[in-house]
N, C-alpha and C positions, 0 to 999 in steps of 0.2 A: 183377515180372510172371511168374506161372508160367504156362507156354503146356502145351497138351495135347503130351503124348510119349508115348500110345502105338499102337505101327505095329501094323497088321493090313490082314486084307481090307476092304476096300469105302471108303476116304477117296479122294474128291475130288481130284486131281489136276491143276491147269490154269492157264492165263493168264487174270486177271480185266479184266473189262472195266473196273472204275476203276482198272486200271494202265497199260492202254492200249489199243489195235485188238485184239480177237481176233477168231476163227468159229466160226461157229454151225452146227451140224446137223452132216453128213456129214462136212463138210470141216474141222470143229475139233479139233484139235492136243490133245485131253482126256485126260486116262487117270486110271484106280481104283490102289487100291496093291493088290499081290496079294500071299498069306503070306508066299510066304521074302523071306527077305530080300536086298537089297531090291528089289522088282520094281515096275515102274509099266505097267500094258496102258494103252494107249495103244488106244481102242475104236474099231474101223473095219469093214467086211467080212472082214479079215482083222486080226486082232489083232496089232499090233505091241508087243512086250515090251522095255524097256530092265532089264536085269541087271546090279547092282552086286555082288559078290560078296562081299561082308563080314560080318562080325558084327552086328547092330543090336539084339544085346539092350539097352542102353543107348542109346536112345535122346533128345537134347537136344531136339527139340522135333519134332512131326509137323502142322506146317498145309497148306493146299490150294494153297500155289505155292512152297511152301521145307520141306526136312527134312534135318535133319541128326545124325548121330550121331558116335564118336571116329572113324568110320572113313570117314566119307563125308557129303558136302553135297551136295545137287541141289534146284536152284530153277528157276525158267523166267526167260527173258533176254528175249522177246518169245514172239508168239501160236507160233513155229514154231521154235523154241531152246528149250533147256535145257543148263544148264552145270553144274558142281561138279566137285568133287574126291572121288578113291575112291582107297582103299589097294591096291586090286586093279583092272584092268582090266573095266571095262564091258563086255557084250556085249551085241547086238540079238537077237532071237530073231522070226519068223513061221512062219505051218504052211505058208504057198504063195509065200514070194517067194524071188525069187535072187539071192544075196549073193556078195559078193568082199569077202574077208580079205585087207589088206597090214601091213604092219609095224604102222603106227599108225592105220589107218584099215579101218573099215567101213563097208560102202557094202551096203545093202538097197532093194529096188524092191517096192512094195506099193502097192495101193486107188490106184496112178495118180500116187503120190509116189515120191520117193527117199530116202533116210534114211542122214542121213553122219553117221557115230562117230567122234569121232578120240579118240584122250586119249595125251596127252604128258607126263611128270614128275609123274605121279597129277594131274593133270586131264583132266577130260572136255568135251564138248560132242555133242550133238544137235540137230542140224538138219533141218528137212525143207522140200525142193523139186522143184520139177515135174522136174528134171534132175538127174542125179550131179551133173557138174561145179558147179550152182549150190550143191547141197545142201553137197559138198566146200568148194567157196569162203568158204561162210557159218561152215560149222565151222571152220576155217582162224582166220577172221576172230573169233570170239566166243571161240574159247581162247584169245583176250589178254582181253577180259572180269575183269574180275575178282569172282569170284562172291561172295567175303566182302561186298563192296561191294555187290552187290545184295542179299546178304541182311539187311543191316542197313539196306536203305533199305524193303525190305518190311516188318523189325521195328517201325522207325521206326512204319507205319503204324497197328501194335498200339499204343505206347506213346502216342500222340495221342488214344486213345480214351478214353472215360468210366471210370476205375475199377470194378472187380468190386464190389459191395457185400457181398459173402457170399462170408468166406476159403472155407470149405467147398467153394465153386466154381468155385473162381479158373481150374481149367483146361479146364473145362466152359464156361464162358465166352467164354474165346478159343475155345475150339472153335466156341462158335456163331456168334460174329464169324467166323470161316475160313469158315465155311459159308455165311454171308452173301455175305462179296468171292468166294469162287467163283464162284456162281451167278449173276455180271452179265457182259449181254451189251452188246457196246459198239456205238454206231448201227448199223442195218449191216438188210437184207432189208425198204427202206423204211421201218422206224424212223428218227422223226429225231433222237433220245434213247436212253440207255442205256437198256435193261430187265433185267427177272429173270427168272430159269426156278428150277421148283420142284426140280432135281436136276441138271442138265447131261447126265448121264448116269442113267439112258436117256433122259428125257422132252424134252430140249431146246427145247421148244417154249414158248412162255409163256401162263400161265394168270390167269383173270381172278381170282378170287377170293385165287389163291396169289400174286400180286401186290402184292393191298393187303394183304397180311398182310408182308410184305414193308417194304410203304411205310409202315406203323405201326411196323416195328420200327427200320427206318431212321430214322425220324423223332428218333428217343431221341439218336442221333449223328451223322447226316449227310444232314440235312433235304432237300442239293438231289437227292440219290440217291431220297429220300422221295420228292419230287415227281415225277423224271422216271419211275420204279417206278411212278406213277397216269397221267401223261400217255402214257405207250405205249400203254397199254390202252384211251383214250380216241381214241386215234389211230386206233383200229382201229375205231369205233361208226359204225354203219349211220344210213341219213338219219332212220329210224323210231325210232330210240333205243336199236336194240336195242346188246346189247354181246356178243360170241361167249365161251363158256367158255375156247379155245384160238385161241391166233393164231399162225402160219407166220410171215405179215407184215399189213401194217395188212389187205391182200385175200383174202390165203389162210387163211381161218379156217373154223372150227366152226359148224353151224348149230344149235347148243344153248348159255344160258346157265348161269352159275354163281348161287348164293347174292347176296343184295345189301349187300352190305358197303363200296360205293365211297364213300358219305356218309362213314360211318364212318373210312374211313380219309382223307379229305382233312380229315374236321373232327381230330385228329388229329394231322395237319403241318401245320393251320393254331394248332393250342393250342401245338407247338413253334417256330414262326417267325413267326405274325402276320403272314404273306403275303397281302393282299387281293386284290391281283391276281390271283393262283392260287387264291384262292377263288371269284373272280369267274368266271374261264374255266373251272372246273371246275361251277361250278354249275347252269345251264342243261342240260347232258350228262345230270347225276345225274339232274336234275330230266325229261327223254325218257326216259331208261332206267327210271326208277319207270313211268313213265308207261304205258312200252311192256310193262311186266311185269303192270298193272292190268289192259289191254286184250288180252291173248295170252296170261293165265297165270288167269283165272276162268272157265272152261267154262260152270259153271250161274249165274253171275251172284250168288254171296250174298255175295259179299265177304271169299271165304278163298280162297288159290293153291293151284294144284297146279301142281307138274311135270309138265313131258313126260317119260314115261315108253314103253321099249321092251320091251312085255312079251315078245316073243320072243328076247331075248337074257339067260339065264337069268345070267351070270356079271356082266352089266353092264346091269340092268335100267332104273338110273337113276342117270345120269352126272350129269345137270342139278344132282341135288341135291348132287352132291360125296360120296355115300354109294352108291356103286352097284350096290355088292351085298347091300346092306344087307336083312335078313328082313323089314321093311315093305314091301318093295314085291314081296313072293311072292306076290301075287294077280295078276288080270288086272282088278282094278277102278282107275281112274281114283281118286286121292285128292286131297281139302284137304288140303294138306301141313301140319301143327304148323310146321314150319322155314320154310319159304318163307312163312308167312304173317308167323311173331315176326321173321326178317329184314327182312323190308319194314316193321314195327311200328319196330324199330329204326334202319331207314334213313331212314324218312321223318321221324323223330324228330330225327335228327342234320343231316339234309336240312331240315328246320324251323331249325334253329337256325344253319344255316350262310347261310338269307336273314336271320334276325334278325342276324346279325352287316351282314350288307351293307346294312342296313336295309329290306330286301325284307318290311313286313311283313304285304300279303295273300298273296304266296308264301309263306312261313312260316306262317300262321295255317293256309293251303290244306295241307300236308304234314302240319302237326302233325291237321289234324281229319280228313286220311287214316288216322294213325297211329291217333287215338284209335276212329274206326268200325273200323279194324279191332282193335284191341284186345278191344271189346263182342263182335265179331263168334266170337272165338278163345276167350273164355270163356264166353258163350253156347252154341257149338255145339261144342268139344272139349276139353272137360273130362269126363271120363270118372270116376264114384266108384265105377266098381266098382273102378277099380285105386290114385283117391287121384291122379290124377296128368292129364297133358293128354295128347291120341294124335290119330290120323291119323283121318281120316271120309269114308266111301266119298261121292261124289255120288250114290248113292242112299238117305243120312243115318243111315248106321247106322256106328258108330263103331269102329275096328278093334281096341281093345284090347289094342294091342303099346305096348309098356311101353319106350322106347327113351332113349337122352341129349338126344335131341331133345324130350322131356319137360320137359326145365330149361331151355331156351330163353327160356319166358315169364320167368324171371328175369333174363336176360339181357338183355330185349326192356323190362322194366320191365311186363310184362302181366299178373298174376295178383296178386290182393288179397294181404294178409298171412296171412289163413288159409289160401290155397290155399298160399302158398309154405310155409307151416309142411310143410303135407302132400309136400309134393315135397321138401322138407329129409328126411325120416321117411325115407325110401327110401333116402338115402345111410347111414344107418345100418342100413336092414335086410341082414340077410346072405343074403334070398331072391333079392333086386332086385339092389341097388348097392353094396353093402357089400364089396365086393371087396379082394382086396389093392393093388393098384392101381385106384382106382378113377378115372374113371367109365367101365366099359363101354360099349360103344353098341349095345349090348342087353341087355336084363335079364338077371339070373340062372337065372332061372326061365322062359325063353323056350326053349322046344324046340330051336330053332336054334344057341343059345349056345356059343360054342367059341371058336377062334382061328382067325379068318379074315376078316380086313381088318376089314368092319361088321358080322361076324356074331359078335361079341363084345369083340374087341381094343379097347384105348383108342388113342384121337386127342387129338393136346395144344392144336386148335384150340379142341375142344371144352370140353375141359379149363378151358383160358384161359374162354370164355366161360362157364362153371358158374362158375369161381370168380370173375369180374367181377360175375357176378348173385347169388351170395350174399352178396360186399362189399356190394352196393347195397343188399340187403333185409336188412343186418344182422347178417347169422350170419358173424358176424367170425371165433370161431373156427372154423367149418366150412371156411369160407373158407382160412383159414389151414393148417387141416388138410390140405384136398386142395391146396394149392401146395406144403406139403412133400414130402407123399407122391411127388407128381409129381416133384417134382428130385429126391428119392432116388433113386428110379426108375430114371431117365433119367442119373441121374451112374453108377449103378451098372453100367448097361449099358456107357458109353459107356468108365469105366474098364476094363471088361472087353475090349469089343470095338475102340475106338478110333472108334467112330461115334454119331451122333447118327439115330433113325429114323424112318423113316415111320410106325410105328405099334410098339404094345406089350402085352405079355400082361395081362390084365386078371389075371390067378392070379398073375403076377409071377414065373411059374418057366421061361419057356422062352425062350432068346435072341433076340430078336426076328429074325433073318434065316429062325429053324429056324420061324417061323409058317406058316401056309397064307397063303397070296395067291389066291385064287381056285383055289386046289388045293394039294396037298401039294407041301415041300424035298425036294429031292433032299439026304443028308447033309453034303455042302459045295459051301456056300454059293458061286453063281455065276449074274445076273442073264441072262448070255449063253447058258446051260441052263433056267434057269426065274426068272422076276421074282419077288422076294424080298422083303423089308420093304428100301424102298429106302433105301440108307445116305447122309450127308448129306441129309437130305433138309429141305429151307430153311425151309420154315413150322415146320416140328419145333425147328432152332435155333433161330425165333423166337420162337416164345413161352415155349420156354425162356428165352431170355437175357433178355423181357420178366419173366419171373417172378422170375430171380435179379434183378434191378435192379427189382422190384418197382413194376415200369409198367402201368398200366392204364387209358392213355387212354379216356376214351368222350364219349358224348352226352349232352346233358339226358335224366335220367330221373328217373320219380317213382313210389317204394316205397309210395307210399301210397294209391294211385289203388284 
């Protein structure tokens, strides 16, 4: 088992919720790894820094609740401990609290906590409590701890897992696994089940669509983590069917949806476990939420979506769609979304065949001749030949001619004949379009807009995953093939450089992902607390990575030949 070792800025740092209680938001015990070595900020109002003072060029392994090097071990013991051993004495660091130094103990008051250091015989321990003395006690008490011990019951948990199928990735791999058990939050804020969040740090919050990407990738090893990852998000669905892009807790949420991808992902972890009963309670839900998106998401009534869209927020114009700064939506017109429409083409597909499994079969026949009208509907009125490809259409029928990744969706979705999909294959080869070194852009080449900045050029590896699903299916095996490679070069290439797995990546292939724009220019080093940056670990990103190196690609009934 080669685990990723190398330490840098921006990994993951924390207690996972399938290890036991942690918290969420403010009050969670988190932190990033920061350059020297080794440092862990610990993210709060005021940043709390644990300082190992060592050497760590040689790093044995670097995951998200244990690292270790010849000169120091630090793992987490619970959600408000951390223990190991350092050749050199630990130190605490903050910019605003007040500390007291005694022989063997440090003792810091920050954000409303207390933070006691001991380390005795090169061990250490960190603890944090509402008081010194508790704080003291607990450190006391966990430097008897023994941290070998926990760290090989954490390793333990790698070794259980599914072998790498591609030596090449063996430690990209685990990395995407670390990034996975990071990102789970254990019940807790009205959840009655663990969930995920798409980064821990910053976003904390958990998202609808980043969820089921989550629940498909879980599903590959640890089916019931798969289910409770779709049941949270289910927990939070309104009596109309809606289902909120972001949720606090099942009440405190977002009044905007995400992309429809829930079908999808319960049919899914029903193909891994043949769970009826969780196909059963999850069906009816799926089946309100299409419903609710049918009835609140066609303005002019012809049978293609659009999103809510906020044209006065120039940076974040359109959150709904999960692209939200994307150059499609630089007008102020209302659009049929290409996405939201082959989403629902594909949900209601998978949503068809999740009643055929329960033998529902006027529900199922009802989903699939949603799917199919709208499919007529999306090649009928947004296919576009001047560009060879399918595009967005204003509701007053004039077609927008932006050439985006959202283009190859009807492959995805199963919606474009075999000539049309020739034509939209043709683009990944052009060098004006998509032909990128890392491809697929989520904007053309040749779009004015084009650059490095989130949807205003950068690649997305959801998307990614979904081009290359839709090329397997219509046959361009090698294309197919081609862009999964390219993609895990990519993505291994960075992550051995940087030590992270990203939120997004250079479509040109040459600039480090943290140094891209996010909605405006890096500052020259990288730090999310000065300006949000390509976020590092970031969960849907290790997931379809680690589905692509274990070359997974669950789906639904589709048909290439329609």
């Amino acid at each position: 088992m080669r685990l990723p070792d190398t330490y840098n800025y921006g990994t993951l740092f924390a207690y996972s919720g399938l290890a036991g209680d942690n918290d969420y938001g403010d009050a969670d015990f988190a932190a990033i790894t920061m350059p020297q070595p080794i440092s862990l900020r610990f993210d709060a109002a005021d940043p709390v820094t644990l300082h190992l003072p060592v050497d760590n060029t040689q790093m044995d392994f670097v995951l998200s609740d244990v690292l270790q090097c010849r000169q120091a071990l630090v793992v987490f013991a619970d959600k408000e401990t951390v223990i190991g051993r350092s050749a050199n004495r630990p130190q605490l660091f903050a910019q605003t609290a007040t500390t007291e130094t005694a022989k063997d103990l440090q003792l810091l008051c920050a954000n409303g906590f207390c933070y006691a250091l001991l380390w005795c015989n090169g061990r250490f321990a960190l603890c944090r409590a509402k008081t010194a003395a508790d704080a003291t006690e607990k450190a006391q008490a966990s430097l008897q701890r023994d941290p070998y011990a926990l760290r090989d019951q954490i390793l333990d948990y790698y070794n259980e897992k599914p072998r790498c199928r591609d030596a090449r990735y063996e430690k990209l791999y685990y990395k995407c696994l670390s990034v996975n058990r990071v990102n789970v939050y254990s019940p807790q804020n009205g959840f009655l089940c663990r969930y995920t969040t798409p980064d821990r740090l910053p976003h904390k919050h958990m998202w609808l669509w980043d969820s089921m990407f989550h629940a498909i990738t879980f599903a590959q090893y640890d089916p019931q983590m798969a289910k409770e990852s779709i049941l949270a998000v289910l927990q939070a669905q309104k009596e109309d069917g809606f289902l909120p892009h972001m949720m606090k807790s099942p009440t405190v949420t977002s009044a905007i949806t995400q992309p429809q991808v829930v079908a999808w992902a319960v049919l899914a972890v029903y193909q891994a476990t043949k769970d009826n009963a969780f196909l059963a309670f999850c069906a009816n839900k799926i089946a309100a939420f299409e419903r609710w998106f049918l009835e609140n998401r066609d303005l002019n009534g012809n049978g293609l979506l659009e999103w809510k869209t906020d044209y006065s927020n120039v940076r974040c114009r359109c959150d709904e769609s999960g692209m939200d700064n994307s150059p499609r939506f630089d007008t102020t017109e209302t659009l049929d979304a290409i996405d939201a429409s082959c989403f629902m083409v594909h949900d209601c597909r998978c949503l068809s065949e999740v009643y055929r499994i329960l033998g529902n079969e006027p529900e199922a026949t009802r989903f699939q001749t949603i799917a199919d009208n709208m499919t007529q509907k999306i090649n009928d009125l947004l296919w576009d030949d001047t560009i060879g490809a399918y595009c967005d259409r204003t509701l007053a029928g004039e077609l927008t001619h932006v050439l985006s990744v959202c283009s190859f969706l009807p492959l995805f979705a199963g919606v474009c004949t075999p000539e049309r999909a020739e034509k939209l294959v043709a683009h990944l080869h052009n060098d004006a379009t998509f032909a990128t070194p890392l491809p697929v852009a989520s904007i053309s080449r040749n779009h004015p807009d084009y650059g490095a900045d989130m949807w205003r050029g950068c690649v997305w590896l959801n998307f990614n995953y979904f081009t290359v699903l839709g090329l397997r299916q219509y046959g361009f095996a090698d294309e197919a093939a081609a862009l999964q490679s390219r993609t895990l070069q990519s993505v291994d290439r960075w992550f051995r450089e940087t030590g992270n797995v990203f939120e997004f990546y250079d479509a040109e292939d040459k600039t480090a992902p943290w140094h891209l724009n996010r909605k405006g220019p890096q500052p020259p080093v990288p730090d999310y607390r000065i300006r949000m940056h390509a976020i590092t670990d970031f969960n849907w990103s290790a997931c379809f990575t680690l589905l692509m190196i274990q070359n997974a690609f669950p789906g639904g009934p589709y048909d290439a030949t329609r």
